[in-house]
C-alpha positions as CSV (number, residue, x, y, z in Angstrom):
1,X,-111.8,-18.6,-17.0
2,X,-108.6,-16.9,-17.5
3,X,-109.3,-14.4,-15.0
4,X,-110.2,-16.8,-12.5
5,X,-107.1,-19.0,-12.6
6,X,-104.5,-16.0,-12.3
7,X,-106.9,-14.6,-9.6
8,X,-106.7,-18.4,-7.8
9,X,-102.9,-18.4,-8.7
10,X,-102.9,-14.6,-6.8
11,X,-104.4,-16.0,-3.4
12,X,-101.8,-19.2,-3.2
13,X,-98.9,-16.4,-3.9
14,X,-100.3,-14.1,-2.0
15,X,-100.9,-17.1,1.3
16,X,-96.9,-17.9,0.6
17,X,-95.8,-14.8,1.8
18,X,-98.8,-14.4,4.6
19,X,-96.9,-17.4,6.3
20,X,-93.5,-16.8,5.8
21,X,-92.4,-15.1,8.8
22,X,-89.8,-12.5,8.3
23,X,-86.7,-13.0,10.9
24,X,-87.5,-10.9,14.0
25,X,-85.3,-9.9,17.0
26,X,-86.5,-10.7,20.6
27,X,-84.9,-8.8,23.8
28,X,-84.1,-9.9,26.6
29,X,-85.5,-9.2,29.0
30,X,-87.4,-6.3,27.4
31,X,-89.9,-9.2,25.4
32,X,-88.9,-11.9,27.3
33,X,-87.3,-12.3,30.6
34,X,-85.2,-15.4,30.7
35,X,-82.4,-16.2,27.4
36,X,-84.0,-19.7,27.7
37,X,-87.4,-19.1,26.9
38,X,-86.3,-16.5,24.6
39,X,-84.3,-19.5,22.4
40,X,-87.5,-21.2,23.0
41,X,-89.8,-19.2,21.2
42,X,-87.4,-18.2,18.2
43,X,-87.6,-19.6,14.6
44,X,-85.1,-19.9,12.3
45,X,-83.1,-16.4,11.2
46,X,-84.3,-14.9,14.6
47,X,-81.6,-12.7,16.4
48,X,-81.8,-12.5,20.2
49,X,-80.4,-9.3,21.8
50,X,-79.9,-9.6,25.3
51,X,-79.4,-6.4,27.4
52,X,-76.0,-5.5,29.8
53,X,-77.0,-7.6,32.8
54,X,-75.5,-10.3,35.0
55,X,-78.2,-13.6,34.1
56,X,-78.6,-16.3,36.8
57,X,-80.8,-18.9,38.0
58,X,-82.6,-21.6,35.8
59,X,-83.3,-20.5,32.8
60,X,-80.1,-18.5,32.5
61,X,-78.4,-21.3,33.0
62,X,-77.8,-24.7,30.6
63,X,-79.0,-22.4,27.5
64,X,-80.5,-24.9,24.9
65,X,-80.1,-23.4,21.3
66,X,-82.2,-26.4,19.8
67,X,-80.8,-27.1,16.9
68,X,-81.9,-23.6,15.7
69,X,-80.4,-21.5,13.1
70,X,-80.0,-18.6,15.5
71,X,-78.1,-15.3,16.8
72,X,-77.6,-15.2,20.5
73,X,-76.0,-11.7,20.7
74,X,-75.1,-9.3,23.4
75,X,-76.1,-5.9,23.1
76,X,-72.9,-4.0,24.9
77,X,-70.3,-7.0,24.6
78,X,-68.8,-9.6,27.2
79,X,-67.7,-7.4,30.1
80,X,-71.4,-6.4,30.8
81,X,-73.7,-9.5,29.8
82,X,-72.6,-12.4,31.7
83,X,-74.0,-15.6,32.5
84,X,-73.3,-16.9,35.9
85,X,-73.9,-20.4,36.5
86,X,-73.5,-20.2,39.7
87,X,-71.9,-24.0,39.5
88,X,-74.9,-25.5,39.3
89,X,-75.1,-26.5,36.0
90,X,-72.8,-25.9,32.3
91,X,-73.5,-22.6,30.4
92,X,-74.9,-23.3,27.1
93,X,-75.8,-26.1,24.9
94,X,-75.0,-26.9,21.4
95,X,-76.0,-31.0,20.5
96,X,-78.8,-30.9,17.7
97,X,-77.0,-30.1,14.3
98,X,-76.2,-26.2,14.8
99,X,-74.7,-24.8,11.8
100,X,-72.0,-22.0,11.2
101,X,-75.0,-19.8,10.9
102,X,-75.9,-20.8,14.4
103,X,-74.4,-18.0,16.5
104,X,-73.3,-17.1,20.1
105,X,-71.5,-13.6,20.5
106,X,-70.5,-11.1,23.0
107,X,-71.5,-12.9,26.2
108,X,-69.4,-13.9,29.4
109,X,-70.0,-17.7,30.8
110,X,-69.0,-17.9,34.3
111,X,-68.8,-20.4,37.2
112,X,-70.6,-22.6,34.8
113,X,-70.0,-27.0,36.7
114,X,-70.6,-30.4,35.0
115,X,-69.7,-33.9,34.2
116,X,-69.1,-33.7,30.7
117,X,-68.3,-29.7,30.0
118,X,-68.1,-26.5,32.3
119,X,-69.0,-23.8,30.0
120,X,-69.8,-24.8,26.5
121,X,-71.1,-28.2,25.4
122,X,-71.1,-28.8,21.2
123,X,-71.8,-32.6,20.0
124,X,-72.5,-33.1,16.4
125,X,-72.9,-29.2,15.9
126,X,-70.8,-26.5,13.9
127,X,-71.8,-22.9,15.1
128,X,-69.9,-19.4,15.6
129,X,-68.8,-18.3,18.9
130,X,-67.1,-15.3,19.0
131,X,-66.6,-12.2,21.1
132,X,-67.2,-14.7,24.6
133,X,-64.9,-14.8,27.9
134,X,-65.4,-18.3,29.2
135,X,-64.0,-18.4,32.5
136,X,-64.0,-20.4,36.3
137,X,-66.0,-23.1,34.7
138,X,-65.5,-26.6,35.9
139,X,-65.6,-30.0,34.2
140,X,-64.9,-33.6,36.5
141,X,-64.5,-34.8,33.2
142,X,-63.4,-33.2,30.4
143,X,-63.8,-30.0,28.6
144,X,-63.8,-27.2,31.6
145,X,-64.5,-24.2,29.1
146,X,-65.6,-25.8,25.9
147,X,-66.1,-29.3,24.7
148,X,-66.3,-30.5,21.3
149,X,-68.0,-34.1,20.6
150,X,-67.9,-35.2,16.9
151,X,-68.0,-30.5,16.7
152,X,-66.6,-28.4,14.4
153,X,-66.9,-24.6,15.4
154,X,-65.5,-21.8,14.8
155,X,-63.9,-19.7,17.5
156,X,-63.2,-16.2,17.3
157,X,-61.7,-13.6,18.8
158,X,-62.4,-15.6,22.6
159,X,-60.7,-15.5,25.9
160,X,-61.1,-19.3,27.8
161,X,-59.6,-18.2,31.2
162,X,-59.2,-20.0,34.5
163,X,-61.3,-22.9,33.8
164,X,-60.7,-26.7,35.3
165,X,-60.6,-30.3,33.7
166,X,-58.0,-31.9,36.2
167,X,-59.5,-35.5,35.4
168,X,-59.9,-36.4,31.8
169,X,-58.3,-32.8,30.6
170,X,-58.9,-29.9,28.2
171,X,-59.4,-27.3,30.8
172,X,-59.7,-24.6,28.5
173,X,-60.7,-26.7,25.3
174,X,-61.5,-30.4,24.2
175,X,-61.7,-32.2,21.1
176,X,-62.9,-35.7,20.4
177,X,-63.8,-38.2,17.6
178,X,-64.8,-36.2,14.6
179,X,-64.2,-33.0,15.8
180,X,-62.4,-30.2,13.6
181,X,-62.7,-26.9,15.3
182,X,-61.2,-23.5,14.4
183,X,-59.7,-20.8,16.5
184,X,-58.9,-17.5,15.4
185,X,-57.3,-15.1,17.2
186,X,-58.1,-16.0,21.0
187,X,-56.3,-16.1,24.6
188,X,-56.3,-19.9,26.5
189,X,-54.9,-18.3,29.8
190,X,-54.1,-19.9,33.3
191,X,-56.4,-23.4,32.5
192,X,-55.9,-26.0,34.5
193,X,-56.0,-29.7,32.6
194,X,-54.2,-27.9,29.6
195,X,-55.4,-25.5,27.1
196,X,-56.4,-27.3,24.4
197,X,-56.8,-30.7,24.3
198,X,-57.2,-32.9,21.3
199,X,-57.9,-36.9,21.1
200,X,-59.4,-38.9,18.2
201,X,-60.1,-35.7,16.5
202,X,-60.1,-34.6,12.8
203,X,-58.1,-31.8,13.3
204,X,-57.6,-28.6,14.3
205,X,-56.5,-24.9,13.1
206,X,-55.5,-22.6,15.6
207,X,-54.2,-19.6,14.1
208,X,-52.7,-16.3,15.8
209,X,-54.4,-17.2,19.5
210,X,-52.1,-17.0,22.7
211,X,-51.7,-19.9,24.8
212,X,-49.9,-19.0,28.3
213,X,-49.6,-19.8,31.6
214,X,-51.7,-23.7,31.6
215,X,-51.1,-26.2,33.9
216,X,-51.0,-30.1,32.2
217,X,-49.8,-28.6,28.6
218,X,-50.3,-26.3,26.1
219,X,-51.2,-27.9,23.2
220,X,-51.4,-31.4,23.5
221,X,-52.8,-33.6,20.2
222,X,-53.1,-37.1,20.1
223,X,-54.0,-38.8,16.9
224,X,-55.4,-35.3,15.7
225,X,-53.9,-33.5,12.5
226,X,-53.2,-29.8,13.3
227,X,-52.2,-27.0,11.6
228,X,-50.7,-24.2,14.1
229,X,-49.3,-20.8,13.0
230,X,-49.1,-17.3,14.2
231,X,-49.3,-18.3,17.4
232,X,-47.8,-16.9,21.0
233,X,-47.1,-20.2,23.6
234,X,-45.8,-19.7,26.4
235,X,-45.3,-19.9,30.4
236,X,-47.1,-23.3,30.0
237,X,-46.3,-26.4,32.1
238,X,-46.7,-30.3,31.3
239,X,-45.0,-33.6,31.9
240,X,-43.7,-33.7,28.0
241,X,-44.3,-31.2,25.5
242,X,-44.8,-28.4,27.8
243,X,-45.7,-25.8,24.6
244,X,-47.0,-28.2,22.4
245,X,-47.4,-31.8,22.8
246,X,-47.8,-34.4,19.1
247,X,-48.2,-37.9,19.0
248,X,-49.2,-40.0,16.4
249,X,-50.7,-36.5,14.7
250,X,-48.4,-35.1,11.6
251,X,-49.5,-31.9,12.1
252,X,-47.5,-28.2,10.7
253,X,-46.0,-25.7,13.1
254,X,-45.3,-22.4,11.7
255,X,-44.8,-18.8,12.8
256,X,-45.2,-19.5,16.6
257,X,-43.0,-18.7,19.3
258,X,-42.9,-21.5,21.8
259,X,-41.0,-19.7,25.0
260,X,-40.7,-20.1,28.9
261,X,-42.5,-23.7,28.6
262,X,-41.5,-25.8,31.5
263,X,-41.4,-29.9,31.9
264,X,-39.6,-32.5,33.9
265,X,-39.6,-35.3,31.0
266,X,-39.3,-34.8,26.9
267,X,-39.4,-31.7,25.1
268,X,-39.4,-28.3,27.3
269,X,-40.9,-26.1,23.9
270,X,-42.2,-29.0,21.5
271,X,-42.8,-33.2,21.9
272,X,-42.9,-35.4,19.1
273,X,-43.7,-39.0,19.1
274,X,-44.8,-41.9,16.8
275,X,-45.1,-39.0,13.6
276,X,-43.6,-36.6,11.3
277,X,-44.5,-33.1,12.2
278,X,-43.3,-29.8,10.3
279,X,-41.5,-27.2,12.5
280,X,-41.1,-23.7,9.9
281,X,-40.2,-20.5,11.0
282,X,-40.6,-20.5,14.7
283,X,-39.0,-19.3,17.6
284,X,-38.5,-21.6,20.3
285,X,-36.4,-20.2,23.4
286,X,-35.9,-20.2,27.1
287,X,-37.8,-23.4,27.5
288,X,-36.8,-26.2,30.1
289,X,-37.1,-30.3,29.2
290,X,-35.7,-32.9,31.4
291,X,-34.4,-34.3,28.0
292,X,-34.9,-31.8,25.5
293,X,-35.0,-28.3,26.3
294,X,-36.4,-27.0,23.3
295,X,-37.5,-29.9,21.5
296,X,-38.1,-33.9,22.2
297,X,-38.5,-36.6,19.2
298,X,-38.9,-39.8,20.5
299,X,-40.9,-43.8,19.5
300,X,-40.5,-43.5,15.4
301,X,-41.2,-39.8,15.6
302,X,-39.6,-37.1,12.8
303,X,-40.0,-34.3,12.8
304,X,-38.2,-32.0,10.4
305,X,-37.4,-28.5,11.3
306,X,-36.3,-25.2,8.8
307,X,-35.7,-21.6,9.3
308,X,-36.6,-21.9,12.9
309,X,-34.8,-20.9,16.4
310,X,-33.5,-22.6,19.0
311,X,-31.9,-20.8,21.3
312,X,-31.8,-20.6,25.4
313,X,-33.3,-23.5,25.9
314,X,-32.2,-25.5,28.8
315,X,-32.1,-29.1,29.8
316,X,-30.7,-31.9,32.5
317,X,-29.2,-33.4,29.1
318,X,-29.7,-31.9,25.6
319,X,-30.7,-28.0,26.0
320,X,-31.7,-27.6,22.2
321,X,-32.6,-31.2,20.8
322,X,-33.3,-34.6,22.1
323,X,-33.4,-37.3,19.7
324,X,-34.2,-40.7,21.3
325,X,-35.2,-44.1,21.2
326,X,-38.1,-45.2,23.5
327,X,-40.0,-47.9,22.3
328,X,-38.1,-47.3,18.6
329,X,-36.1,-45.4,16.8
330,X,-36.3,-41.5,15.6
331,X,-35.2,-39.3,13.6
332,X,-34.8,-35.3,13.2
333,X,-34.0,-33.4,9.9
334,X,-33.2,-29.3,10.5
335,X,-31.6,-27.0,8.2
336,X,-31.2,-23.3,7.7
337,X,-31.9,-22.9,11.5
338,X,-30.6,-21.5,14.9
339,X,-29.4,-23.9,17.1
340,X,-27.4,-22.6,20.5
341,X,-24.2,-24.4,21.1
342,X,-24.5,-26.0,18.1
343,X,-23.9,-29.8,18.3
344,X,-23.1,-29.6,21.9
345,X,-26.6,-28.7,22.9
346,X,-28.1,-31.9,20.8
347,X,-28.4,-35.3,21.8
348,X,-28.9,-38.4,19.7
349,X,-28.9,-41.7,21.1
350,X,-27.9,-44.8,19.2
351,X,-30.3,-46.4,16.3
352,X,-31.5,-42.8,15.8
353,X,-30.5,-40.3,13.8
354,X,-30.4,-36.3,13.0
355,X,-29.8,-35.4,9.4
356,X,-28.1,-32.4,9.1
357,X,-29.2,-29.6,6.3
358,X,-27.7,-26.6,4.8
359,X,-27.8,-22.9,6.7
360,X,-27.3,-23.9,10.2
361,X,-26.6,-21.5,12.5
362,X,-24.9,-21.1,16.0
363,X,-25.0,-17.6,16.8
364,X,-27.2,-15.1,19.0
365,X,-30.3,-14.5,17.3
366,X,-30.4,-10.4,19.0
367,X,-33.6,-10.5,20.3
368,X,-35.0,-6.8,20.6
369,X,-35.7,-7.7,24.6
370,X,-36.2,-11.5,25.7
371,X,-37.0,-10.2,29.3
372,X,-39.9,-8.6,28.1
373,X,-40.8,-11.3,26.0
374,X,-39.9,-8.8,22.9
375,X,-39.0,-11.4,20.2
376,X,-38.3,-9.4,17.3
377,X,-35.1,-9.1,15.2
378,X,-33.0,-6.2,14.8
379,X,-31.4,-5.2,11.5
380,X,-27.8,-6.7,13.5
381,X,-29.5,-9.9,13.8
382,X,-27.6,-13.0,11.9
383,X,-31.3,-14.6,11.3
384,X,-31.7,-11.7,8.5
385,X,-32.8,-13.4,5.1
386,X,-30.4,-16.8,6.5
387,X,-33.8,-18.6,5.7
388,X,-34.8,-21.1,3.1
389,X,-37.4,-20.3,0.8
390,X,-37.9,-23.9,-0.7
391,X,-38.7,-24.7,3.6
392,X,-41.3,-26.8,3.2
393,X,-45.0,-25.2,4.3
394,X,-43.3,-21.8,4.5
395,X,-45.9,-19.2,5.3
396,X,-46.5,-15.8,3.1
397,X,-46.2,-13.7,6.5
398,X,-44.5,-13.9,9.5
399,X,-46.6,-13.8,13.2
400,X,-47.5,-10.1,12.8
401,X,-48.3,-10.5,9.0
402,X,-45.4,-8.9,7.6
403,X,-44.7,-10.5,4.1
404,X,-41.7,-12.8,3.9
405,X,-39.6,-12.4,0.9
406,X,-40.5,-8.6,1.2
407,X,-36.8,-7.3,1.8
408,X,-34.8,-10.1,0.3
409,X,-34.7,-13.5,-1.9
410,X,-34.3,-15.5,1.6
411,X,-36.8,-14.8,4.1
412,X,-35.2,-14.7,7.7
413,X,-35.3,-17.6,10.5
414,X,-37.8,-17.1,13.5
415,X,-41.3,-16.4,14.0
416,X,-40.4,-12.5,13.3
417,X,-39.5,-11.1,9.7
418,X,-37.6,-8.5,9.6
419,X,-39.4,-5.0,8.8
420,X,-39.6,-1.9,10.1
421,X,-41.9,-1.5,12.7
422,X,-43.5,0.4,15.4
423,X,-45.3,-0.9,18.8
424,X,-45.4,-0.4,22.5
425,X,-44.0,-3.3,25.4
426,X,-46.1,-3.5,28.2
427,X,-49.0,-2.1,29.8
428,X,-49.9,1.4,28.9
429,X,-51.3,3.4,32.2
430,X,-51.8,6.8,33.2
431,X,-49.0,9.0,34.6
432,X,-46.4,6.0,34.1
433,X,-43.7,6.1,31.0
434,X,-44.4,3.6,28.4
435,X,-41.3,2.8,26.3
436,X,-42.0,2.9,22.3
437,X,-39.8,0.6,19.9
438,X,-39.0,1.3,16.3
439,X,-37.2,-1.8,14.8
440,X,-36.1,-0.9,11.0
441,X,-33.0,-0.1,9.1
442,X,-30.5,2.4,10.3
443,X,-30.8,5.7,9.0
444,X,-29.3,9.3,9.3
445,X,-32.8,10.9,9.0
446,X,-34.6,11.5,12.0
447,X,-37.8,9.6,13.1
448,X,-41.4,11.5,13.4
449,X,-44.0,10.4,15.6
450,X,-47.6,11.4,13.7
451,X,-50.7,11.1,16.0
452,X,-54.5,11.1,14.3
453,X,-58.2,11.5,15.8
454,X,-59.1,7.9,14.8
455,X,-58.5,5.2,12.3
456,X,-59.4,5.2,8.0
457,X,-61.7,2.3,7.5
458,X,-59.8,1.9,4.5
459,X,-55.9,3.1,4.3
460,X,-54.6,6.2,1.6
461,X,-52.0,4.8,-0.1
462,X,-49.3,7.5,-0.2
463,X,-45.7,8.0,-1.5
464,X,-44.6,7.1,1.7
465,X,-46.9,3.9,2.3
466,X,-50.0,3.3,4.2
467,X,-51.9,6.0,6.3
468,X,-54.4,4.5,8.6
469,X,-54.8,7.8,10.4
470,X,-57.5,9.9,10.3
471,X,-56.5,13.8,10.5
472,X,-56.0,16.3,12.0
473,X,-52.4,14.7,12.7
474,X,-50.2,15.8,15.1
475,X,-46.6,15.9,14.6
476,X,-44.7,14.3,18.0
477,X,-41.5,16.3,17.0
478,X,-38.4,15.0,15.7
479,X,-36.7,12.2,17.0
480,X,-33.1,10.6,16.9
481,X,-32.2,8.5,13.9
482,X,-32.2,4.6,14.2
483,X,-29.2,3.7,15.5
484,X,-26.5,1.2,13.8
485,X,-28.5,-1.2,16.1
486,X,-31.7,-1.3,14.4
487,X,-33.3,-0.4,17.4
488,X,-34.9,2.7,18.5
489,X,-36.2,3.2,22.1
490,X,-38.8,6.0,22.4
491,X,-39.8,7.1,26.3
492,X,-43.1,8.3,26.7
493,X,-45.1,9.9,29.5
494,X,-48.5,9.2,29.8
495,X,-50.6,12.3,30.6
496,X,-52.7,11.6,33.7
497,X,-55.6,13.2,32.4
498,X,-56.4,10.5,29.8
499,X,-58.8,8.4,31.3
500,X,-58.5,4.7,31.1
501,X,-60.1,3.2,27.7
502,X,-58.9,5.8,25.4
503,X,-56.8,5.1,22.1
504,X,-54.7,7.2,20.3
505,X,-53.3,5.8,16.7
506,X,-49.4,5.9,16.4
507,X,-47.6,6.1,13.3
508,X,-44.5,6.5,12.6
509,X,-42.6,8.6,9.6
510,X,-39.2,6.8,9.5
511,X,-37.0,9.0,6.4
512,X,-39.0,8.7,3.4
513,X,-41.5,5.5,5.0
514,X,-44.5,5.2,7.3
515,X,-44.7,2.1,9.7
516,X,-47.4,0.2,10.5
517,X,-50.5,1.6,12.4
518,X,-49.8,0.8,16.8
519,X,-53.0,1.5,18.7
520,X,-51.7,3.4,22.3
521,X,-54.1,2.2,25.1
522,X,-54.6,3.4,27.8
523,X,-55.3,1.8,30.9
């Protein structure tokens, strides 16, 4: 009797695991020819590898994940698997409950057209998209390159380019009702409708993404709680708020440079109404406001502002700050910051008010180069450790994740810490001279440039600091010492018979410390 229960116990054991299907990976078009029908017939866990290909025609087009627990993953990356809608319908859909383990990578989604969403279309769902270049899709409502309905996704490492929302808005990216996405380190370029668009919303995290070059705004948040920081805005255009656009959303700002925003009305770089929002360590400069160059704070807005810049901004009446009272009365705190022309460049109109703080500033900040959008300070600058460190919300890093409080007690004002550092301005192409910069400390000891074959997937901590390179290293020669400046300027010729695509890691031997790891590539 013994024997025949554990045998019976055996065979229902035994029946589990006949019908538990292990996760399996389908190929397109090798298994199947079309991505839908390849969605179709996955199960849960299933990955789907799609080959290097341009996909068209139905379905290829209006990709229904299904609610499915999935991997939709190109094989050789976005520049040679795309999807082209062909503007007949949106690219993919995502409206049945998809989780973070839900996942789109690698793909580009093109030309994709529709009511409600151009490219991507997520209601009620939470999945990964990463790796994707959404671009020349079309909404007539809202949402051109991705829109989020009661969504919360994550996405990474993403370039929304050239897509449309004239109507309703978010060209690039909108948020509604519950929605509480998160971008990480992606590109929202040349949009039209703004970049990202936020109404209703939860909130939203953007962190160290570039937003340049939208038409109708930047950023623009109503009633949506956001928290922004390491983050490049600029060249963007709007009727108010031209960078970044808050109402009736307290939301924190840090790390960002907000530059070469453009509006007719309030606030060229930032516009903030009916809330408090927290402006801490930013750089805000060469921005252009009707009433507010650089910033805007208007109808019971109040915002307060710390170890931040404000410098170059221009306006038809106050170039750094606007303070005003539309509808009601605001206010503006700001302390241990940079403001051009001091009081003479703010404006406060009566019933509002500006409290003024400790550490204020009217002095060039010496940026490295602002005509090449080059934003760093130099050791001469007078934002060197002239911060707070009690600011409230005050990061751990500056934009390039340099620690603050690593040189000093007081961390500096601006987006940039001061460190030394080593990177390249500008496009990098064969036969043309690409100008290297070391920022750091002055020093009578000479600088070495150190090439390597590749980069450590883990550094060697050294005497000196952090090698990334992999050897054989090649020694660039001896260069002059920094100057009393801070800056160093370093021509280089770019050999013509490097073909475009190749990367070469830089580091640089400064007396007795290495810089960071700069990746030279080449065009």
């Amino acid at each position: 009797m013994k024997f025949a229960w554990a045998f019976a116990w055996a065979t229902v054991i035994l029946a589990a695991f006949a019908v538990t299907a292990l996760p399996a990976t389908i190929i397109v078009p090798d298994d199947i020819s079309q991505i839908q029908d390849a969605v179709t017939a996955s199960a849960a866990g299933d990955t789907i590898l799609v080959r290097p290909g341009v996909y068209k025609g139905p379905g290829n087009r209006g990709i229904d994940f299904q609610g499915k627990v999935i991997a939709l993953v190109s094989e050789c990356g976005p520049e040679e698997t795309i999807i082209d809608c062909e503007g007949q319908a949106m690219g993919v859909i995502m409206i049945r409950d998809e989780t973070e383990e839900t996942r789109l990578e690698g793909f580009t989604i093109q030309n994709g057209a529709g009511r409600y969403c151009g490219g991507i279309w997520l209601g009620g769902s939470s999945p990964t998209i990463a790796r994707c270049i959404i671009r020349g899709c079309t909404s007539t409502w809202h949402g051109g390159g991705i829109n989020c309905d009661s969504a919360s996704p994550t996405i990474t490492d993403c370039i929304i380019l050239g897509n449309q929302a004239p109507y309703k808005g978010g060209g690039g990216l909108y948020c509604q009702f519950r929605s509480a996405p998160v971008i990480e380190n992606s590109i929202f370029r040349s949009n039209q409708g703004g970049a990202i668009y936020c109404v209703k919303s939860n909130s939203i995290t953007i962190t160290d993404s570039v937003v340049e070059n939208n038409h109708d705004g930047g950023i623009v948040l109503f009633n949506t709680q956001a928290a922004i920081s390491g983050c490049t805005i600029t060249g963007n255009e709007f009727v108010n708020g031209g960078g970044i656009f808050v109402s009736d959303s307290d939301s924190t700002i840090t790390n960002c440079i907000i530059a070469n925003n453009r509006v007719n009305g309030l606030g060229g770089g930032v516009y903030v109404a009916y809330n408090a929002c927290t402006i801490t360590n930013c750089t805000i400069t060469g921005n252009f406001g009707g009433l507010g160059g650089g910033i805007s704070a208007t109808c019971s807005a109040a915002p307060i502002v710390t170890n931040t810049i404000l410098w170059n901004n221009k306006s038809n009446d106050a170039d750094e700050i606007y303070v005003g009272d539309f509808l009601s009365s605001s206010t503006c705190t700001i302390s241990y910051s940079v403001i051009g022309g001091g009081i003479d460049s703010v404006v406060v109109k009566p019933g509002c008010r500006i409290y003024w703080g400790d550490g204020l500033i009217d002095a060039d900040p010496v940026f490295v180069d602002p005509a090449a959008a080059d934003y760093h300070i130099p050791f001469v600058s007078p934002c060197r450790s002239a911060g707070s460190r009690s600011a409230p919300a005050l990061p751990d890093c500056d934009f390039e994740g340099d620690p603050r409080l690593g040189m000093s007690l007081c961390p500096d004002i601006g987006a940039d810490e001061f460190h030394t550092r080593l990177y390249v301005n500008g496009k990098i192409a064969q036969g043309e001279t690409a100008t290297g910069i070391i920022v750091g400390w002055p020093l009578t000891s000479p600088v070495v440039l150190i090439t390597g074959t590749g980069v450590r997937p883990e550094p060697l901590i050294t005497p000196y600091g952090v090698l990334w390179m992999l050897p054989p290293w090649q020694y660039r020669g001896h260069l002059n010492p920094i100057p009393d400046t801070g800056i160093r300027r370093i021509p280089w010729m770019i050999s013509s018979m490097l073909p475009p695509g190749t990367e070469i890691p830089v580091q640089a031997l400064v007396g007795t410390y290495l810089t960071n790891l700069w990746i030279l590539r080449f065009e």
